[in-house]
N, C-alpha and C positions, 0 to 999 in steps of 0.2 A: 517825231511826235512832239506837240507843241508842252511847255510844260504845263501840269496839272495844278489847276488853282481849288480852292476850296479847303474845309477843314476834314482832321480824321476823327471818325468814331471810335470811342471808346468802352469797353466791357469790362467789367470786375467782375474776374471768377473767382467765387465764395466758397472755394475750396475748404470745409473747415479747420484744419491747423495748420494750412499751406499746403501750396502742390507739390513739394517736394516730398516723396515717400518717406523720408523720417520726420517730416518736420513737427507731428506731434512731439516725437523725442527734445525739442529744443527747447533750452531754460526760459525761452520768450513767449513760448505759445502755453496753449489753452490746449491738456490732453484731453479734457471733455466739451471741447468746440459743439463738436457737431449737433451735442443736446443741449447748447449754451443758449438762448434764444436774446438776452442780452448780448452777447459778442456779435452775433448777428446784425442785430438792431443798430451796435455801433460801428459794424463795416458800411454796413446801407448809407448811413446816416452821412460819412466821413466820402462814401463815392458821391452821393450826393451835393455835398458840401463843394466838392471839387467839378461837379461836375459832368460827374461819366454821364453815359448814354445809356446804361443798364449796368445793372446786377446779374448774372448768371450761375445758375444754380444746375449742378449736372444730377443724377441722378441712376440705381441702379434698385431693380426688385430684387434682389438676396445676393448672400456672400459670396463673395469670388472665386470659388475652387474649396477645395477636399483637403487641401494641405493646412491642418491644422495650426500649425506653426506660421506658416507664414501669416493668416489671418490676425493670429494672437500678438503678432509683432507690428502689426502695419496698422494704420486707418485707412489703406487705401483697395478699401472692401464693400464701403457700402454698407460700413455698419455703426450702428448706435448713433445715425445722424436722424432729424428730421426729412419729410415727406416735402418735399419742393412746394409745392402749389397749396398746400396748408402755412408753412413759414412764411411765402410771397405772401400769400392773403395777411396775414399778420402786418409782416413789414409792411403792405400797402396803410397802414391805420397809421406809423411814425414816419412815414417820408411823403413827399408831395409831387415829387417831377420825376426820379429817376425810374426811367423803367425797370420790370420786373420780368425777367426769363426764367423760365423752368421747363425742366426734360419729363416729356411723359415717351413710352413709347408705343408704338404704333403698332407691334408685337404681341404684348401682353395686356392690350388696355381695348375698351370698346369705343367705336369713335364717338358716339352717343354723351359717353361718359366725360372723353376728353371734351368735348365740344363745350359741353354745358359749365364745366369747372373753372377751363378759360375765357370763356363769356362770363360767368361772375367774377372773376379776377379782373378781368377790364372794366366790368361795372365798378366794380369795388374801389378800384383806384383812380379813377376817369380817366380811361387808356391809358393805362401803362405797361400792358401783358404780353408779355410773347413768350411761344409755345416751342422750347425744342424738339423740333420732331427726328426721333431715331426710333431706329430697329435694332430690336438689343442682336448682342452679337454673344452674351454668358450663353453654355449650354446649362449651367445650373441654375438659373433662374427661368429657363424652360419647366424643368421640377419643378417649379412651385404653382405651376398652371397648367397642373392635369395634359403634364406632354413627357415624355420617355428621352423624348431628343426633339433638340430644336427646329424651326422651321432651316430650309436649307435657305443660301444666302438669295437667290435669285427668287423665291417664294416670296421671301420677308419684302425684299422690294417691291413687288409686285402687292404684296399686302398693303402694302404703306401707301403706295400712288392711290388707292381706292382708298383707303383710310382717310388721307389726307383731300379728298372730294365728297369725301361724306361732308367731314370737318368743316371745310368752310362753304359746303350747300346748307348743312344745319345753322349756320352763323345768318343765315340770308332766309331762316324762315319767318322775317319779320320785315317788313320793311322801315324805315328809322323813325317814322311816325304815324306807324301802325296803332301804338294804345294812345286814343282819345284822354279815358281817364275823367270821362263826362260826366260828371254826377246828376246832372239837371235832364240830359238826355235818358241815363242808365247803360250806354255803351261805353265798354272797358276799351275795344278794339275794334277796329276796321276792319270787316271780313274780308275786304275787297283787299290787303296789304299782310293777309297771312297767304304763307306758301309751304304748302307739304310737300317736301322733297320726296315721297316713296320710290327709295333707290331699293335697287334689287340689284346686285352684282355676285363675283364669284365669293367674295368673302361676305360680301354683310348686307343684309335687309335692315334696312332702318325706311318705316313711313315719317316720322318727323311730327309734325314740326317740333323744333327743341324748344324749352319750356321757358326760354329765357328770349329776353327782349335783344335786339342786333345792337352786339357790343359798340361801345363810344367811338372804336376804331373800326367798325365798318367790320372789320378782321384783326384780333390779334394778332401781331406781327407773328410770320412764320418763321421760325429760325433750323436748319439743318445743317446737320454737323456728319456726314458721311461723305468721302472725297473716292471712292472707288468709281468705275462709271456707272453703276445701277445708283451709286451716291448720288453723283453730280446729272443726271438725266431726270431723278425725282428733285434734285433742287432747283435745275432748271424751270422745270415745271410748276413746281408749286412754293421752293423755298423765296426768303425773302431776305435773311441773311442768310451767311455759311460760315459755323467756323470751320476750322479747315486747318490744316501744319504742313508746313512744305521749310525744307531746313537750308533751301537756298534760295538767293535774290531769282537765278534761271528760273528754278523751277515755281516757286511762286509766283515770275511772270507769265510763266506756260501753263499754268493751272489758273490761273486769271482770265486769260484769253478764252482758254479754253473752255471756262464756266460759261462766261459772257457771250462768248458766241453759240451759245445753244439756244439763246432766252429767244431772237428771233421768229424760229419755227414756232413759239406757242402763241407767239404774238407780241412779248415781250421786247421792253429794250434795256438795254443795259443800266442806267437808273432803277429800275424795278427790283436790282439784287445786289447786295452788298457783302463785300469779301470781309473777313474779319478774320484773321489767321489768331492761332493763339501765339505767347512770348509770355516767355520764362523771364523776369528781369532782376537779375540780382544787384542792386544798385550800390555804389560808397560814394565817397567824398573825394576819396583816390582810388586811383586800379588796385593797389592794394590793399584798399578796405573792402573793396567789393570781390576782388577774389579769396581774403580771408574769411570772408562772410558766408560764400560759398562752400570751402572746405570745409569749414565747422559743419554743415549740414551734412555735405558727404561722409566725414568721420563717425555721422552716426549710422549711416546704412549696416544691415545687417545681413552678411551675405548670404544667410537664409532667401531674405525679402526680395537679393536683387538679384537674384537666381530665378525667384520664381516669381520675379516681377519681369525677368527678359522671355520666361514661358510664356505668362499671360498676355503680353505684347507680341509675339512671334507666331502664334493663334493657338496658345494650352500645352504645346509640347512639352514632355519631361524633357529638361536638360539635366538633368543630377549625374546622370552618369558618365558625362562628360567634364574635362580638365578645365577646370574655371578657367587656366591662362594657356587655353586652346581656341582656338577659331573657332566660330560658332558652326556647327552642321547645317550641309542642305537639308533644307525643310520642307515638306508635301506642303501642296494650298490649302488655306485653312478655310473653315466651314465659319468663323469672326468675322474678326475684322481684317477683310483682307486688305483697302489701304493701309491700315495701321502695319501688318506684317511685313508689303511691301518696302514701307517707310523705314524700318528700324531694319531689316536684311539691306537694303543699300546703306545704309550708313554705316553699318558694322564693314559690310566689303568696299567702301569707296576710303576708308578710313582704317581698316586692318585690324579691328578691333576684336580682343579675345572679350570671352565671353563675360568675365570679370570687369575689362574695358568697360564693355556693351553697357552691364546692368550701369556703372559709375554715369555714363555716359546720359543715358536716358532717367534715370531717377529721381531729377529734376521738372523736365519738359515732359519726359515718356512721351518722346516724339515730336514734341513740337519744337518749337524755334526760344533754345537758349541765350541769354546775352547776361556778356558777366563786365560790368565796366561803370563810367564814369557817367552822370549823368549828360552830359557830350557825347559821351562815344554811344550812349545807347541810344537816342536821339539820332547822331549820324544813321545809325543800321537805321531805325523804324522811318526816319524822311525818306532813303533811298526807297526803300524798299514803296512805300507811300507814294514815293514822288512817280516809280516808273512803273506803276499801274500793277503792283505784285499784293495790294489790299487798299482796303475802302478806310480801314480802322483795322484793331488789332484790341483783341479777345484777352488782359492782363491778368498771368496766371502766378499772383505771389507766389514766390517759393516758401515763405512763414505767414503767419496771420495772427496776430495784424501787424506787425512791423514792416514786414514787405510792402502793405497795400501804402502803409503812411508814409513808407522812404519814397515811393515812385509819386505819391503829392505832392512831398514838402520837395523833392529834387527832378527829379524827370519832368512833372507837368510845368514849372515855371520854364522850361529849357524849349518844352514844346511849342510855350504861348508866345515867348519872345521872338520864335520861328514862323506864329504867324499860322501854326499848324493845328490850332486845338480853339478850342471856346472858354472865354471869361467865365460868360453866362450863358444860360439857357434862353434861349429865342422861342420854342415851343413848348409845350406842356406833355404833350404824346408820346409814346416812344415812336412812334412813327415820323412825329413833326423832329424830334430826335437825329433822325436815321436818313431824313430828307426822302422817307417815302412817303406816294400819294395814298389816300385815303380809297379804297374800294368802294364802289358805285354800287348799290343794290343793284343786282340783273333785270327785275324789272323798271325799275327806272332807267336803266343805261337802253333796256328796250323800246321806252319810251322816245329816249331822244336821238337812239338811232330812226326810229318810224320818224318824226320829225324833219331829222336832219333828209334823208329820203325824197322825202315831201317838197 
């Protein structure tokens, strides 16, 4: 394979005190981030500054489990943060170019609802919105939407693929200059360039048209974030990025391949989707600054948290009653996340790790792809990994905030640019001009110029 020329994209996930499960506990951070709307403002500001491709914002509708304690010990719950696409709307008012991602889920939301929100988020910032589309995987945030027990997992996908067709059929009920806005005439719009999607499927009737003019991007970039194959068959289909964790160079080539060869069948070509794996990056000056850097964080887990943080990652099972420095147990499939299960049970068995390991292990990345080193050594992993076709760009998931996001500017990105691997500046304005994806064609004007081309 010849080698791969171009640059990689880049994500800032706005985890609020860091992704590291203790890192509200650390003397650097911010224990009230998540309601902070200033710290926000100046993460945006500083990716921007630098350059990213987007800001990423995850998102869950209620607390994560029943275990009291561990809630009270962690931030990493879903709780006392800001609402994604209310905060993006905001940052869209202090930043100009970098894009803005937020997770709604396709679950617990109507598509009607999402459609319209992320269509004013693209107006509002003149394309910079993208939509993370997920199916929540909490059964307790099923409770809070009039349901006893969650959808099961092969449902929720099935929901999402029609979800996500409503989504951007409602995005397309305008054509791009449709409203006149003719004062002299008296017409607002061209009847002849509205279109009422009146979809009627197994989950939702929606007649249309949505209320809102066809956002600046044609389509807010689609971004999805499930790597199981009912994941990777709706992202084939309809996603546009993917973040995705794969914890080796193999297997992030095989899950690459693997995405990309599906796009084909819908008509797709490999251009049209962009891998974006998350990385955990704990950066020093020397290997021993950056693995000092690291412990510190880990010395503050609280084996409460990482107990019942290797539950919630393994799909809710009680481990309590097993020996923290025992092997973890065979586990039934879970009705979650089942990439996510599969990913942390090979890790723990390819690596032998007891259950104490485990949580140390994952409380950081929780799954994704850690690297603890020298702004060198981390650069070597993310080009190979870049160079041999295992991501497009990579999803950067501070382990503190904001020290993390500012060590990986002021040292990681200059390491990148002298590679030849990252951007100065900004060449587009869109997140999509961003991302080096094409803009969507209204359907009926693409039916125009296929009858043409015909002709």
């Amino acid at each position: 394979m010849a080698r791969r020329k171009g640059l990689m994209s880049l994500g800032a996930f706005l985890y609020p005190s860091g992704h590291h499960i203790a890192a509200w506990r650390h003397p650097d951070s911010k224990a009230d981030a998540g309601i902070d709307f200033r710290h926000y403002v100046a993460l945006a500001q500083a990716a921007e500054a630098a350059k990213f491709d987007l800001i990423f914002l995850a998102d869950g509708v209620g607390t994560r489990g029943d275990n009291v304690e561990f809630l009270s010990r962690t931030a990493h719950s879903y709780q006392a943060q800001f609402e994604p696409i209310t905060l993006l709307s905001a940052l869209a008012a202090v930043t100009a170019r970098i894009g803005l991602v937020g997770t709604a889920s396709t679950s617990f939301n109507e598509p009607y609802h999402v459609a319209r929100k992320f269509a004013s988020l693209d107006h509002i910032s003149g394309g910079r919105a993208g939509w993370n589309l997920v199916t929540t995987s909490n059964e307790h945030e099923a409770r809070n939407f009039n349901r006893d027990e969650h959808f099961a997992h092969a449902d929720r996908y099935q929901r999402a693929e029609e979800f996500a067709n409503v989504v951007t059929g409602l995005w397309d009920s305008w054509e791009d200059d449709a409203f006149l806005r003719d004062k002299a005439s008296g017409r607002y719009f061209d009847p002849a360039k509205r279109h009422v999607l009146r979809h009627k499927g197994e989950h939702f009737s929606v007649l249309g048209p949505l209320n809102v003019s066809r956002p600046p991007q044609g389509h807010p970039v689609v971004v999805q974030a499930g790597s199981s194959e009912a994941g990777k068959e709706l992202a084939a289909r309809s996603g546009e990025a993917v973040f995705t964790a794969q914890q080796t160079l193999e297997e992030a080539v095989a899950f690459y391949a693997d995405l990309k060869g599906r796009l084909p069948r819908y008509g797709r070509s490999p251009d049209d989707l962009k891998v974006l794996p998350g990385v955990f990056p704990v950066v020093g000056h020397s290997e021993r600054e950056a693995k000092e850097k690291f412990e510190q964080l880990q010395s503050l887990i609280d084996p409460v948290v990482g107990l019942a943080l290797v539950a919630g990652l393994t799909g809710g099972f009680d481990l309590s009653g097993y020996p923290l420095d025992g092997p973890i147990p065979e586990l039934p499939a879970t009705n979650a996340s089942k990439s996510r299960q599969r990913l942390v049970l090979d890790l723990a068995r390819r690596e032998n790790l007891t259950i104490r390991q485990l949580y140390q292990r994952v409380a950081g990345a929780r799954g994704h792809w850690q690297l603890v080193g020298t702004p060198e050594q981390i650069v070597d992993q993310l080009e190979e990994r870049f160079l041999n076709y295992g991501a497009d760009g990579f999803n950067v998931m501070s382990p503190v905030l904001p020290g993390g996001l500012t060590d990986f500017i002021a040292l990681v990105l200059p390491e990148l640019r002298r590679r030849g691997l990252f951007r100065s500046e900004y060449t587009g304005v869109t997140l999509r001009e961003h991302l080096g994806l094409t803009r969507p064609e209204h359907p009926a004007v693409k039916g125009k110029h296929a009858g043409v081309a015909a002709a």
